[in-house]
C-alpha positions in Angstrom: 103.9 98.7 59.0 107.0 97.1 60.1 109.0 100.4 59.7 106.4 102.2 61.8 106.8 99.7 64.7 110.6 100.7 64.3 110.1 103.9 64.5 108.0 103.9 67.4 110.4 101.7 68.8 113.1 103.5 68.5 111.1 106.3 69.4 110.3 104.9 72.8 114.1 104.0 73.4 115.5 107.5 73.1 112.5 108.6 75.1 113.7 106.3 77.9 117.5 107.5 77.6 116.1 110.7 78.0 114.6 109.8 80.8 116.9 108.7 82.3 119.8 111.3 82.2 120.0 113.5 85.3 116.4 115.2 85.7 116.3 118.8 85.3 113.2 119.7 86.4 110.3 117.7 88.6 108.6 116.7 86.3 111.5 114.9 84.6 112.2 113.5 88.2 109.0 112.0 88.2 109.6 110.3 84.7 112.1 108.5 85.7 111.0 107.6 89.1 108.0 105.3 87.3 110.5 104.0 84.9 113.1 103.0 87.6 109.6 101.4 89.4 108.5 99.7 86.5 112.3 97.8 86.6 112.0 97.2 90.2 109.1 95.1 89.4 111.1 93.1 87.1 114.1 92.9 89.4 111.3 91.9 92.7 110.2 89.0 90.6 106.7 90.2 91.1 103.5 87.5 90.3 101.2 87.4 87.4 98.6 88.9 89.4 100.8 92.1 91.3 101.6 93.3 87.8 98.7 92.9 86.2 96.9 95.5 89.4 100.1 97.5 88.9 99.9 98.1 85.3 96.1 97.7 85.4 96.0 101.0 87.7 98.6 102.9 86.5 96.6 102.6 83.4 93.4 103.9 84.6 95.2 106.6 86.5 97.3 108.1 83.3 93.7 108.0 80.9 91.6 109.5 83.8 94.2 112.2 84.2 94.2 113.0 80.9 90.5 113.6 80.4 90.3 115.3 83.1 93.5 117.4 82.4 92.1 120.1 80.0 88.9 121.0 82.6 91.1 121.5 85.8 90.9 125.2 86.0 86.6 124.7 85.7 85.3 123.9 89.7 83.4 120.5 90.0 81.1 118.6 92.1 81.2 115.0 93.1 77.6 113.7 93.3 77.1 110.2 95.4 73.8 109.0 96.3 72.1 105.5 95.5 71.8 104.0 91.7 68.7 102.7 92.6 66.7 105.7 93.0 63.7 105.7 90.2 63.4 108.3 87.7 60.7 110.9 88.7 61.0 110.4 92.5 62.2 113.3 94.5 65.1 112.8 95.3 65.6 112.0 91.2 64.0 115.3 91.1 66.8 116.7 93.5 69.7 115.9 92.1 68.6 117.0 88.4 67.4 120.5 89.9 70.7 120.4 91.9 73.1 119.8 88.5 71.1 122.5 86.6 71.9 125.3 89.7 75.0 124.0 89.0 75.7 124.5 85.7 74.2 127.9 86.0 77.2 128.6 88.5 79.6 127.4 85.9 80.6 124.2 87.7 81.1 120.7 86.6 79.8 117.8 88.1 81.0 114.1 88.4 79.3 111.2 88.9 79.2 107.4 88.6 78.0 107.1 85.3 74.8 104.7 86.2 71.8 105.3 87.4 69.7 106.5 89.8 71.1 110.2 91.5 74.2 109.3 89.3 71.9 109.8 85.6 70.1 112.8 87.6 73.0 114.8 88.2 74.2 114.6 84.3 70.9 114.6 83.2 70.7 118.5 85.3 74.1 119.4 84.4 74.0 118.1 80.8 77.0 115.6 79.5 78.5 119.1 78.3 78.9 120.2 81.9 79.4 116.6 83.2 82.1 113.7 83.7 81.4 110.0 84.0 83.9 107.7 86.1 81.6 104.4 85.7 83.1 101.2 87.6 83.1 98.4 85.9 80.3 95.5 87.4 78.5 93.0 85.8 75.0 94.7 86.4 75.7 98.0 86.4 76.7 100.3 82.9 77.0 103.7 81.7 73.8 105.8 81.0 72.4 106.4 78.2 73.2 110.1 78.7 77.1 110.1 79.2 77.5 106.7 77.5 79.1 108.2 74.2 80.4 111.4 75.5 84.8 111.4 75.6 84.6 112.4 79.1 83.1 108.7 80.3 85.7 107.2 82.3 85.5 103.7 83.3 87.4 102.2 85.9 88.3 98.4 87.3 89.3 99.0 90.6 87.6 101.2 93.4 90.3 102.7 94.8 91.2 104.5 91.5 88.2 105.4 90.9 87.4 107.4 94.3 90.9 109.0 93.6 89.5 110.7 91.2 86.0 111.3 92.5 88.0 113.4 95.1 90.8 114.7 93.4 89.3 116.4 90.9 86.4 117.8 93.0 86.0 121.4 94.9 82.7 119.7 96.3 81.4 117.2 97.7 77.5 116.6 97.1 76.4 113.4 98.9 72.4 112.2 98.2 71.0 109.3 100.7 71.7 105.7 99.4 73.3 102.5 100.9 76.4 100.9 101.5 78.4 102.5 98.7 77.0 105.8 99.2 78.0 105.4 103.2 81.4 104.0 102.2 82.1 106.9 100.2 80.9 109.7 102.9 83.0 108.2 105.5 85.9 107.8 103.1 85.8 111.3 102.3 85.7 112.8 105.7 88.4 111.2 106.9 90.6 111.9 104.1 89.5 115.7 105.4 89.7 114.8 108.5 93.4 113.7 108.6 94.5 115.9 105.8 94.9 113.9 102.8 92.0 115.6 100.8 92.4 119.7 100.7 90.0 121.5 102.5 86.6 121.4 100.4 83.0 122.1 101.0 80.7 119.1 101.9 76.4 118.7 101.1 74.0 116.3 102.6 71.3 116.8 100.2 68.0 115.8 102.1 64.4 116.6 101.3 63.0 119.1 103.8 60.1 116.0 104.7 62.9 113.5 105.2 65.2 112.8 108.0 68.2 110.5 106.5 70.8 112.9 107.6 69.2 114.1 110.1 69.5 110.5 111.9 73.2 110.0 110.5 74.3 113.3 112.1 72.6 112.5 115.9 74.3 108.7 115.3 77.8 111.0 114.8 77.1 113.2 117.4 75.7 110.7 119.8 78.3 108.1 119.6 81.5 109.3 118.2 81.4 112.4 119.2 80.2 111.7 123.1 82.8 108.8 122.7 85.7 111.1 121.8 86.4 109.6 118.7 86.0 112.6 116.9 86.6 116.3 117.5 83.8 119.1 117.9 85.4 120.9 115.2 85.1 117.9 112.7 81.2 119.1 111.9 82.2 122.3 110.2 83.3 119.7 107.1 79.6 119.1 106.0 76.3 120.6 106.2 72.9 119.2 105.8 70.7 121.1 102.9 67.6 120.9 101.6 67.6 122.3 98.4 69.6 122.8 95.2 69.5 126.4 96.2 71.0 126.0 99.5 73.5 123.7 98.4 75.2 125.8 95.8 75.2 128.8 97.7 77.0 126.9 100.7 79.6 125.8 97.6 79.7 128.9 96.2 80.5 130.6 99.2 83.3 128.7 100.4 84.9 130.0 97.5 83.8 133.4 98.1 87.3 134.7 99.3 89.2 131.4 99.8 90.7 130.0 96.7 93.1 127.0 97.2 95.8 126.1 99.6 99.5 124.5 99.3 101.8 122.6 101.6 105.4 123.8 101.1 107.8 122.1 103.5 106.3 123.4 107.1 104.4 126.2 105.9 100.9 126.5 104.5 99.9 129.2 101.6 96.2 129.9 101.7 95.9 131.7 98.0 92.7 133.3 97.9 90.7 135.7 95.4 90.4 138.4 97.3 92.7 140.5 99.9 92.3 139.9 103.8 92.5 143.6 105.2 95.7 143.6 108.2 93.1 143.8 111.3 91.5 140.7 110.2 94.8 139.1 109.5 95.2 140.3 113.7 92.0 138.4 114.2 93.0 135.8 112.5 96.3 135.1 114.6 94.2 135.4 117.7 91.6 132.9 117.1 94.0 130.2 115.2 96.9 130.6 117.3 96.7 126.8 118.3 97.2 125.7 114.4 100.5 128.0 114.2 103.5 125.8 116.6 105.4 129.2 115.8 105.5 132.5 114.2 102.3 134.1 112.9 100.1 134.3 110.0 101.3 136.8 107.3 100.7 138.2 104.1 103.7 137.5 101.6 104.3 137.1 97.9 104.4 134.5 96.2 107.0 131.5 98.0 109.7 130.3 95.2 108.0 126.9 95.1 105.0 128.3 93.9 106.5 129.2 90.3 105.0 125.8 89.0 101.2 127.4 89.8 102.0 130.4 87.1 98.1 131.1 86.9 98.0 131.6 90.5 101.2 134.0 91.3 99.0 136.9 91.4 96.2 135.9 94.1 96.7 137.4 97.5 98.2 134.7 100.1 98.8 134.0 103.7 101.5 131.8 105.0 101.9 130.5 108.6 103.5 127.7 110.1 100.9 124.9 110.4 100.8 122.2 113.2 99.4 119.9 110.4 97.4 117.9 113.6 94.2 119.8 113.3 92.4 119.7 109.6 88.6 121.0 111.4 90.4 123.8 112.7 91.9 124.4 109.8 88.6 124.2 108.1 86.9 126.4 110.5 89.7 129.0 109.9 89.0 128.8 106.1 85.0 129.3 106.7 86.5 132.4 108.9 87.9 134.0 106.0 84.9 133.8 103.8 82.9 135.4 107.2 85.5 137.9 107.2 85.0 141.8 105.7 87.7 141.5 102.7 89.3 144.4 100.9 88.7 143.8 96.9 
């Protein structure tokens, strides 16, 4: 035992000289740039309590990532609704019919773990097509569904959490509930509002009797809207559906032609999976020209920085200069493409 602690020991200390010799790549860079943080710690004299949330997080975010690292080519869904919605009410209902449309489609879904729309969506999806990123609370715990399954995450903080509950999503599938569920839709749209999150498909889910979204939208259209405080182009992030149906075929078809995008120094690459024919790349530069400070939109191979995405060197691209002040727009020119006649 003692000679295995050596070993790893040692192990760990050529790791860090490693480390620490002149990077060669990014992802050495990065390496070292946690190491060197982990020492600035020490140096800053930090308290008990700053590096216990330091090494707490950095915890969480290193296990999360590395569940989640095997399924990042497979799309996923974020469900959010309330935990306390009882099993065989209709909104229950919902979100079960909902995970099963979606793991026809071949997407994943993610949820909190507990109960309520949370148990619904695994319990449609099944814990095979399904990830768990519980929080830990006092009265609230795991499913019984996803409560042994290797992709069950739990978390301590929050804010690690709903890193990953957007990260790692393509969708956004948001059910009525209360304060968290509220947190987390306004959370989200601002993070796709000012750019943080990438551009991504957004679902009210509301039953065709109900009107929960229906009041939330006139409150955002009536006030923040009519006050300024947001843009007219802002609504093209969500739509309001009322069946599982309608929901995945929104999804789906924002990935009909658009596939991903990538920010390299001022320009934006929008990879897609299938080839924008030149006249609507014309159309495109005369409806967007306000995103585009100069220059034009353009087909072109892949950019050098790219060579990290091997998988995606192959899929047609555009690349423009973007203004980076205008993330609806952006979005509306994404939704665009996917209207757009396409050449396969």
């Amino acid at each position: 035992m003692v000679e295995m602690k050596l070993d790893t020991r040692e192990n760990i200390i050529g790791e860090v000289k490693e480390i620490l010799e002149e990077p060669k790549d990014l992802k050495r860079l990065l390496y070292r740039e946690l190491l060197i943080n982990a020492l600035k710690c020490k140096r800053d004299e930090l308290d008990i309590l700053d590096l216990k949330v330091i090494n707490r997080a950095i915890g969480e975010f290193r296990y999360a990532a590395h569940v989640f690292k095997p399924y990042r080519k497979i799309r996923k869904v974020s469900f959010f609704g309330s935990a306390r919605v009882p099993q065989g009410s209709p909104y229950y209902d919902l979100a079960v019919q909902f995970g099963r449309v979606l793991a026809e489609e071949k997407f994943m879904v993610i949820t909190g773990a507990a109960s309520g729309i949370m148990r619904a969506g695994i319990e449609g999806a099944t814990p095979q097509n399904s990830f768990g990123v519980n929080i830990l609370l006092p009265f609230e715990t795991a499913n019984p569904i996803i409560k042994d399954d290797p992709k069950l995450i739990t978390f301590r903080y929050f804010f690690t959490r709903k890193v990953f509950f957007v990260m790692e999503a393509d969708a956004i599938a948001l059910f009525p509930g209360g304060f968290g569920t509220l947190d987390e839709c306004f959370e989200i749209l601002t993070l796709l509002q000012t750019g943080k999150s990438p551009p991504m498909p957004l679902v009210l889910m509301e039953l065709k009797d109900d009107d929960y979204w229906e009041r939330w939208d006139r409150f955002i259209r009536d006030q923040l809207l009519v006050r300024g405080y947001i843009s007219p182009e802002d609504f093209s992030f969500y739509k309001i559906v009322h069946s599982p149906r309608e929901a995945a075929d929104w999804i789906s078809d924002y990935y009909s032609t658009y596939h991903s995008v990538r920010q390299v120094r001022e320009n934006l690459v929008i990879r897609m999976d299938k080839e924008l024919s030149d006249d609507n790349v014309r159309k495109l530069n005369e409806m967007f020209h306000d995103l585009i400070p100069e220059g034009e939109i353009k087909k072109t191979e892949p950019l050098t920085e790219e060579e990290d995405e091997p998988d995606l060197l192959q899929k047609p691209r555009l690349v423009f200069r973007y203004d980076r002040k205008n993330a609806g727009r952006l979005n509306e020119m994404i939704l665009k493409i996917n209207e757009m006649n396409y050449v396969s």
